[in-house]
C-alpha positions as CSV (number, residue, x, y, z in Angstrom):
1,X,0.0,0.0,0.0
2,X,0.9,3.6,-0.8
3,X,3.0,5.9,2.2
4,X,1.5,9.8,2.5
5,X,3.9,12.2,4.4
6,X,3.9,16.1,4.8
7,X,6.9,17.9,6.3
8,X,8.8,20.8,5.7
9,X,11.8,21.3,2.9
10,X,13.7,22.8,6.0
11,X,16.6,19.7,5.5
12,X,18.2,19.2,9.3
13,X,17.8,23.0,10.2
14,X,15.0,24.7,12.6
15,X,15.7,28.0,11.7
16,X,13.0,29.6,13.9
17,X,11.3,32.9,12.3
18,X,11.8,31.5,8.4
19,X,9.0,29.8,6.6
20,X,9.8,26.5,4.3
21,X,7.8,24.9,2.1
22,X,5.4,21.7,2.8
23,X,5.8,18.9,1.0
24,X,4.1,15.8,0.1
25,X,5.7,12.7,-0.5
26,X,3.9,10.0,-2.2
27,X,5.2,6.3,-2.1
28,X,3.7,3.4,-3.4
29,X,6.1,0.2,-3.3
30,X,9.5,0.2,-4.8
31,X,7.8,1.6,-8.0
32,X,6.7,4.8,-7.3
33,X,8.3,7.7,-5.0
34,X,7.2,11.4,-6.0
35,X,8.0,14.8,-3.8
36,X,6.6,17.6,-4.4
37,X,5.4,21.2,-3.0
38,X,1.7,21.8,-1.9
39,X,2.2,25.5,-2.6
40,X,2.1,27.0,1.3
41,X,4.6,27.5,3.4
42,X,5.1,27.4,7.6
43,X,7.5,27.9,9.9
44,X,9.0,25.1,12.2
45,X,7.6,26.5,15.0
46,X,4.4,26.3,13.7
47,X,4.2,23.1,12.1
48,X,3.4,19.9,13.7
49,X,5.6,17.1,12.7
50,X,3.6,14.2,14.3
51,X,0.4,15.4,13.3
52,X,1.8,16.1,9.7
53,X,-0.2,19.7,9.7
54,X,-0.2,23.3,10.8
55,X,-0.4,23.9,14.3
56,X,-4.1,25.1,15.7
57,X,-3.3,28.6,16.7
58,X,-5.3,31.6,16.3
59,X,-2.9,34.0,14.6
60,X,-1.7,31.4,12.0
61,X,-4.8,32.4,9.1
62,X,-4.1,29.9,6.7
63,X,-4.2,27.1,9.1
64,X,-7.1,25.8,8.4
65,X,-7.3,26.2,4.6
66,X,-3.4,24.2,4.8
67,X,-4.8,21.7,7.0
68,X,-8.4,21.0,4.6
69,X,-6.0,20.5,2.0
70,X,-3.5,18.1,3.0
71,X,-6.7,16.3,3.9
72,X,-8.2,16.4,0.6
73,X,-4.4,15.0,-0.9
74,X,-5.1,12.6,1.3
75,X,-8.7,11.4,0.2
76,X,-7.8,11.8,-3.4
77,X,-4.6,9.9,-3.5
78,X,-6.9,7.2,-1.3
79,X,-9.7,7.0,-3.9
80,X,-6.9,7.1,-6.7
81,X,-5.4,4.5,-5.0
82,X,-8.6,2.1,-4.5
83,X,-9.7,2.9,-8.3
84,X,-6.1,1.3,-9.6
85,X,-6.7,-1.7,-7.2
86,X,-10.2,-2.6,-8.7
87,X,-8.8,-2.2,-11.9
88,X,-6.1,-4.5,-11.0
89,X,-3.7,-2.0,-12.2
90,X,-0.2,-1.6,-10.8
91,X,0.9,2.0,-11.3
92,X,4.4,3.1,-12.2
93,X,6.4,6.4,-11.8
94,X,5.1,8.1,-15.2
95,X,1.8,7.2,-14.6
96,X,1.3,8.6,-11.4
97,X,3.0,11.8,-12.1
98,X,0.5,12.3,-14.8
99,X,-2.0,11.9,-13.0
100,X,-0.6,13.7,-9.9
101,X,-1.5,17.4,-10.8
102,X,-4.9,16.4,-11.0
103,X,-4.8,16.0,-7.0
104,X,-4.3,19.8,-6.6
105,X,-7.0,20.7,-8.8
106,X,-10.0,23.0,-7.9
107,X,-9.0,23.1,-4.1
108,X,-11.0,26.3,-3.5
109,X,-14.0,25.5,-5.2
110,X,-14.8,22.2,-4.6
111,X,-12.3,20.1,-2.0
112,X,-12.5,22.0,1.2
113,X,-16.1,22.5,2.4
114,X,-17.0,26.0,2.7
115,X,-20.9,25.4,5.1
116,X,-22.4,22.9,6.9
117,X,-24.5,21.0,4.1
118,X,-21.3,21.0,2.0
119,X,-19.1,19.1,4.7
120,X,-22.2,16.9,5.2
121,X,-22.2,15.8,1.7
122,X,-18.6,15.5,1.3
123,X,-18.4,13.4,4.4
124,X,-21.2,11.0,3.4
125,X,-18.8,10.3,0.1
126,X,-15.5,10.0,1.5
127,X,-14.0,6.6,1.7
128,X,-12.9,5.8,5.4
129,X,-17.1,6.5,6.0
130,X,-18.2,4.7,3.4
131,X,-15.8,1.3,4.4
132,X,-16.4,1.9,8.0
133,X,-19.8,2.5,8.6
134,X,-22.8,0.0,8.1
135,X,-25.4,0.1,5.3
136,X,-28.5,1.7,7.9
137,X,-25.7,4.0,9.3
138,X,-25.0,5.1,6.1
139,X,-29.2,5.4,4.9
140,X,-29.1,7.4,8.6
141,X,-26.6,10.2,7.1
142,X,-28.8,11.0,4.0
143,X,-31.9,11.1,6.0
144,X,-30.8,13.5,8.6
145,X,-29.3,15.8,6.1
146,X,-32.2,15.7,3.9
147,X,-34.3,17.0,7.2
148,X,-31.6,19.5,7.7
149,X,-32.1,20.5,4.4
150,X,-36.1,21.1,4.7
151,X,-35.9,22.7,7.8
152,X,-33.5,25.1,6.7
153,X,-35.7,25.6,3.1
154,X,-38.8,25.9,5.8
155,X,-37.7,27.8,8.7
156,X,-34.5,29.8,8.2
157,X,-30.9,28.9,6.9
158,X,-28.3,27.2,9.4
159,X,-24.6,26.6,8.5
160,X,-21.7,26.4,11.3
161,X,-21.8,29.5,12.8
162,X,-26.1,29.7,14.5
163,X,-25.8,26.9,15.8
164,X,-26.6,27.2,19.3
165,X,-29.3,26.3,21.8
166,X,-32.2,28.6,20.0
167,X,-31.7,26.3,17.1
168,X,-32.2,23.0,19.1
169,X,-34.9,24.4,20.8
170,X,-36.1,25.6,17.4
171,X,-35.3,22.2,15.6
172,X,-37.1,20.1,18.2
173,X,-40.3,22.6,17.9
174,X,-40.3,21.7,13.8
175,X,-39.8,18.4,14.1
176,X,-42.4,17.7,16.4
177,X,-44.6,19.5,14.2
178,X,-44.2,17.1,11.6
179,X,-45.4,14.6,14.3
180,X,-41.8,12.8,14.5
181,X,-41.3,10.4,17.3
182,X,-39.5,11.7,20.4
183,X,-36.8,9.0,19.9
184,X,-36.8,10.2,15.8
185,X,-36.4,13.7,16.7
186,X,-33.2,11.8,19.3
187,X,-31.7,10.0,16.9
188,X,-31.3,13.2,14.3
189,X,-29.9,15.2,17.0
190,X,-27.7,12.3,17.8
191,X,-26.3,12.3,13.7
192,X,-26.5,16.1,13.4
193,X,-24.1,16.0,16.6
194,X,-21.6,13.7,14.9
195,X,-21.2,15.8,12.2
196,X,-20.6,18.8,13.8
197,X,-18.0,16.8,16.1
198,X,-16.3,15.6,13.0
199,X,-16.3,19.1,11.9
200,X,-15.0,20.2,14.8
201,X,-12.3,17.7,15.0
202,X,-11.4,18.4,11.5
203,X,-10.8,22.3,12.1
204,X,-13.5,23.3,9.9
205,X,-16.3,24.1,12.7
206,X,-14.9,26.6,15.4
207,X,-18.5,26.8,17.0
208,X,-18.7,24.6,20.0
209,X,-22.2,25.6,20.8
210,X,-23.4,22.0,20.2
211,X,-21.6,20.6,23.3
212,X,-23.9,23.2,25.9
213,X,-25.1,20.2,28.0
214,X,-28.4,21.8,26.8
215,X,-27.9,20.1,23.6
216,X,-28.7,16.9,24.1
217,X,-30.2,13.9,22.6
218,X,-33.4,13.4,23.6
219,X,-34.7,10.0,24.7
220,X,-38.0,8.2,26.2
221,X,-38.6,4.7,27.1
222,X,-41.2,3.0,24.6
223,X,-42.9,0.0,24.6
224,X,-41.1,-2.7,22.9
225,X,-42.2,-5.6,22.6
226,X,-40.1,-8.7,22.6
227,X,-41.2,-12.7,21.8
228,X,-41.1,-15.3,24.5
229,X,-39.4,-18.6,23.9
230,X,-43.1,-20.2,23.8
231,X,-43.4,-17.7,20.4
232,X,-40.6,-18.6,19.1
233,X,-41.3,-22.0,18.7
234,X,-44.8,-21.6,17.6
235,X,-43.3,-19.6,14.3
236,X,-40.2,-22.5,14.0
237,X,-43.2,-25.0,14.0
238,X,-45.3,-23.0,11.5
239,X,-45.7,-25.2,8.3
240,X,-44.7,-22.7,5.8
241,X,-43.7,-25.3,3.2
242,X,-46.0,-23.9,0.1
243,X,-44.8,-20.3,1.0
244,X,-41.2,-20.0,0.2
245,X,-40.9,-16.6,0.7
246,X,-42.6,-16.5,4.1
247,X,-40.7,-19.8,4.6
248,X,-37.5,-18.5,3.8
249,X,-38.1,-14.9,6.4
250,X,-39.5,-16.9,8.9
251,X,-35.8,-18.8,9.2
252,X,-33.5,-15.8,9.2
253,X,-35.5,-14.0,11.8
254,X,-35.4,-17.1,13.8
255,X,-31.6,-16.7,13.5
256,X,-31.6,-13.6,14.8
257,X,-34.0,-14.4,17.2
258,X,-31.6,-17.2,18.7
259,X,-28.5,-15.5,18.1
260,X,-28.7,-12.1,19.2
261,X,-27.7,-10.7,15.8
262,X,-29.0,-7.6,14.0
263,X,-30.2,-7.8,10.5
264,X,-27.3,-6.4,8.8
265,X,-25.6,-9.4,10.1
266,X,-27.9,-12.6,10.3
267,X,-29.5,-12.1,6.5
268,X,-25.6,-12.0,5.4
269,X,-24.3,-15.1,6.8
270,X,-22.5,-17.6,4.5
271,X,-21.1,-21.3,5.0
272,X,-18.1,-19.6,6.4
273,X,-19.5,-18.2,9.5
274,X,-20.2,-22.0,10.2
275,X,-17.7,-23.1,12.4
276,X,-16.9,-26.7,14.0
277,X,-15.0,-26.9,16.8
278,X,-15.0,-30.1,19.3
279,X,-18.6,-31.7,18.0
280,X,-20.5,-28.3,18.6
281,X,-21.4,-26.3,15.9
282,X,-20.7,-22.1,15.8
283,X,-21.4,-19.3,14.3
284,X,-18.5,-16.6,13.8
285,X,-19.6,-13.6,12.6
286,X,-17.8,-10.6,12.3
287,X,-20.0,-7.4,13.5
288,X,-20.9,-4.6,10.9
289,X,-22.4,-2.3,13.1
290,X,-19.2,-2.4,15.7
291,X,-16.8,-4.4,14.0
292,X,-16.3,-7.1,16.8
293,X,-15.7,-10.7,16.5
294,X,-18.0,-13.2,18.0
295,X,-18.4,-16.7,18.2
296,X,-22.2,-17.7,19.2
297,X,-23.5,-21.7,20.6
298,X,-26.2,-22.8,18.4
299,X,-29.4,-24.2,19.6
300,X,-30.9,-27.3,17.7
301,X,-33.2,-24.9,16.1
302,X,-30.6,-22.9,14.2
303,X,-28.8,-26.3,13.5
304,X,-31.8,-27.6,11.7
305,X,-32.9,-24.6,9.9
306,X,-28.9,-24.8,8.4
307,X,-29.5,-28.5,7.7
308,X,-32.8,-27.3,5.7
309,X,-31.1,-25.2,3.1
310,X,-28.4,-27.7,2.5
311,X,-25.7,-26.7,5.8
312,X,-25.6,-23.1,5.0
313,X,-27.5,-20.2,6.1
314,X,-30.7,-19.4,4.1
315,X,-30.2,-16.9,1.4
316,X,-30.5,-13.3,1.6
317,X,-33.6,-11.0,1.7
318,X,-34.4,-7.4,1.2
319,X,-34.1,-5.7,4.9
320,X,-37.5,-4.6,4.2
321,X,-39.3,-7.6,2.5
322,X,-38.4,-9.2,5.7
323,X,-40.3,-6.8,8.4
324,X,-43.4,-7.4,6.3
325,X,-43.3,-11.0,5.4
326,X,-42.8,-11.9,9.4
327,X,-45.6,-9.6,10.5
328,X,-47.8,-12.2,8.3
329,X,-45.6,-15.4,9.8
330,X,-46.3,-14.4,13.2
331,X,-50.3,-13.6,12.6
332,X,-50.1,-17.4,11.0
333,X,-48.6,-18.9,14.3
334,X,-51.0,-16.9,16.1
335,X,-49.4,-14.5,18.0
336,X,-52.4,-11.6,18.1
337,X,-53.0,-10.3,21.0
338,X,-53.8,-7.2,21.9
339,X,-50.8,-4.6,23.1
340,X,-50.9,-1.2,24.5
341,X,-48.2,1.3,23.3
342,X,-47.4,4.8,24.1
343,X,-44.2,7.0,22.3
344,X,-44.3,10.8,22.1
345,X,-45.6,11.9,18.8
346,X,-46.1,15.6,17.9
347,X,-44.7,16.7,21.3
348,X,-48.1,14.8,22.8
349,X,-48.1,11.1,24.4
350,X,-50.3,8.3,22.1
351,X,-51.5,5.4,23.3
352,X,-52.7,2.9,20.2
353,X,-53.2,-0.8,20.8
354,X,-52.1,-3.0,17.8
355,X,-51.9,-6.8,17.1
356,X,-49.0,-8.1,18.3
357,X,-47.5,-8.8,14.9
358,X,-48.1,-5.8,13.7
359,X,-45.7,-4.9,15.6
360,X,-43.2,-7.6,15.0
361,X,-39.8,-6.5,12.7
362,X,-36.5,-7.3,12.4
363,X,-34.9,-5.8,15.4
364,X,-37.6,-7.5,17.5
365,X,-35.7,-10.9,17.1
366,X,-32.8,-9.1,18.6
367,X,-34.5,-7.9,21.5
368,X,-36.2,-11.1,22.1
369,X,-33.1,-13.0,21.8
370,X,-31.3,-10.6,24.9
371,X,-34.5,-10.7,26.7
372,X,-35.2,-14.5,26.9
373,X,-31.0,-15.1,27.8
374,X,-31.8,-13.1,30.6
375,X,-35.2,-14.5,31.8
376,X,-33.5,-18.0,31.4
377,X,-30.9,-16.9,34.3
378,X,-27.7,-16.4,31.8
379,X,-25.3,-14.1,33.3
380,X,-26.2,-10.6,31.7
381,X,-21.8,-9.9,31.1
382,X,-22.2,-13.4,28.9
383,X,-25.1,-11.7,26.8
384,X,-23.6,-8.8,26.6
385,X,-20.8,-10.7,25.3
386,X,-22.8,-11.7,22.6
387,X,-25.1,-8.3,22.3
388,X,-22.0,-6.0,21.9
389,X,-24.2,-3.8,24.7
390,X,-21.0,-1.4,26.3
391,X,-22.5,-1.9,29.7
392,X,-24.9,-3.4,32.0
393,X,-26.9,-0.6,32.8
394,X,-27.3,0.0,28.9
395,X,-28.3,-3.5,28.6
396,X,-31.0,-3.6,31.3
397,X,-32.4,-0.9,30.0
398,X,-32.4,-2.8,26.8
399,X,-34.5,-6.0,27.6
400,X,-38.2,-5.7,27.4
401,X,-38.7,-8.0,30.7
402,X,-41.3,-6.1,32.9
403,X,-41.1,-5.5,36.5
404,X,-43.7,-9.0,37.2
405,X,-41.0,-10.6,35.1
406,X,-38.4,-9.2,36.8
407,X,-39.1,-10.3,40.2
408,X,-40.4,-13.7,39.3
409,X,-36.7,-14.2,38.1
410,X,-35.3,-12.7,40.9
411,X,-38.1,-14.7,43.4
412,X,-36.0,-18.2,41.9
413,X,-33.4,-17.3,44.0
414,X,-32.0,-19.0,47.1
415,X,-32.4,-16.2,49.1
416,X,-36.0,-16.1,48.8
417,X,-36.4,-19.6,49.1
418,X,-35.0,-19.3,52.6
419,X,-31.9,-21.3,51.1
420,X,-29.6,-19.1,53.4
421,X,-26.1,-20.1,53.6
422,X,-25.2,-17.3,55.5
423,X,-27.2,-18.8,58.1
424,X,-25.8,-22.0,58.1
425,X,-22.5,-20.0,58.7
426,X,-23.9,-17.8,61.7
427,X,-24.9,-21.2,63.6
């Protein structure tokens, strides 16, 4: 892989006071080694050799614009570099200096963004997101800036420097006038947040309203439901034989129902996350969401609905196809009761009650999965383990086990059965 360093033509001398000129060098294997000037300047004592960029201080005006554009060298030379590779090209000296120039080109129209919905859009394309982040974090991005973008069209305009604590207050206001959720309306504050963060980390937002503990995400506990283990195995026994499609749902959510994974990770498994180890058969799966590496025990469910499609997971379905098709699996295995809900919409609290598969969709099979562990007495830390929750608290708060459920589990214990060894110490 290719080698990106900055520093200053200044040789072995720190002559404090005189300016030298940055320069990039560009390696890529034996083949390829190019120097040359980014057309700025700095002095030693204002350069940062670790960081590779111009110290942060006030009186140094070009800092910033310096800084934004060793970045953008590096994004391009990145993207350059990934377009050879799935080309399967192997680039030599001549061709990269032809194509070098190209790397400097349009820097203060179009490389460094000049407001808010510009960085936004940039950040959304650059590479390190786009590898890094899952599918749904990515569909997150678009969604909040497009919301950004009506409420600036609707109300008034935003960019870096008005955002402050009228605009949250004004932002929640809209928003609830649209009747968004009181978790929606959290979980845009929570992306909108991140970019300004990254912003701010990448010395292109200098307002730091956004961290006033004022700002926060907003948050209420809803009524999610989960599916008990009884469920469960009413929709694994569901003869679905003539219905392929509901068939073929029906066994990835079961996966993720018994497994604890979310959906951008249970409807991509392959015959290689299918792994053998002493007689006992595993799943290893390595996280999207938080890239983590786990290794989850299979229950004789999972092990027969592999057998079913010939040893290897069932094949993939649209994210979407899914939540509908296993709303109409779960009415078929009966689960329709009645359930009482109540979230925040508009600013004003809603109760509906709803069949309980109406209600069923893909993250339900995670929640259920966390929720039954627990009620079965496994240790929360060997869930967690499993769930990729960072704490216990967080994963308490998780679990849709009511407070009747709660104490019958807690009831099972020896110490309200009178099974005191404590006692047995005492005497």
């Amino acid at each position: 892989m290719a080698n990106i360093n900055f520093k200053l033509n200044n040789g072995k001398a720190t002559e404090n006071g005189k300016e030298y000129s940055i320069y990039i060098r560009y390696r890529f294997g034996r083949k390829v080694d190019i120097r040359k000037a980014i057309g700025f300047k700095s002095k030693p004592e204002d350069w940062n050799s670790e960081k590779q960029e111009v110290k942060n201080r006030i009186h140094l005006k070009n800092r910033v614009k310096v800084n934004n554009l060793i970045k953008t060298l590096i994004r391009r030379i990145e993207d350059f570099e990934d377009n050879l590779i799935q080309n399967g090209k192997q680039p030599d000296q001549k061709y990269v200096e032809r194509n070098f120039k190209s790397f400097f080109g349009n820097n203060d129209d179009k490389s460094i963004p000049k407001n808010l919905f510009d960085f936004i859009d940039a950040l959304q394309k650059r590479p390190d997101i786009k590898k890094t982040k899952a599918s749904g974090t990515l569909k997150n991005y678009l969604i909040t800036e497009n919301i950004l973008k009506r409420f600036n069209k609707e109300v008034y305009k935003i960019d870096f420097d008005n955002i402050d604590i009228d605009f949250y207050n004004d932002f929640i206001d809209w928003c609830e006038k649209q009747n968004l959720t009181r978790n929606y309306i959290g979980k845009l504050i929570q992306t909108f947040k991140f970019f300004l963060n990254t912003a701010t980390l990448e010395k292109i937002n200098t307002n730091l309203e956004f961290k006033n503990p004022r700002f926060k995400v907003i948050r209420e506990e809803v009524d999610n439901i989960y599916l008990s283990l009884e469920e469960l195995n009413k929709i694994y026994k569901l003869d679905l034989s003539h219905h392929p499609k509901l068939d073929q749902s029906r066994d990835l959510f079961l996966i993720g129902a018994y497994t604890g994974l979310r959906v951008s990770d249970f409807n991509y498994l392959n015959k290689e996350n299918i792994y053998e180890y002493n007689g006992e058969t595993f799943l290893n799966v390595n996280t999207k969401k938080t890239p983590k590496k786990i290794i989850i025990p299979l229950r004789p469910e999972i092990k027969e609905i592999l057998n079913k499609h010939g040893g290897q997971p069932p094949k993939r379905m649209p994210d979407q196809q899914i939540n509908y098709k296993i709303k109409e699996v779960c009415e078929n295995a009966g689960i329709d009761e009645r359930v009482s809900t109540t979230k925040t919409i508009g600013g004003k609290k809603v109760t509906t009650k709803s069949f309980k598969f109406d209600l069923v969709k893909t993250h339900t099979a995670r929640r259920s999965f966390c929720t039954n562990a627990y009620l079965s007495g496994m240790n929360p830390i060997d869930i967690m383990q499993i769930s990729g929750h960072s704490s216990e608290k967080t994963f308490l708060n998780y679990i849709k086990a009511d407070a009747l459920q709660k104490a019958v589990k807690i009831g099972s214990h020896p110490f309200f059965k009178g099974e005191n060894n404590h006692e047995k110490l005492v005497k």
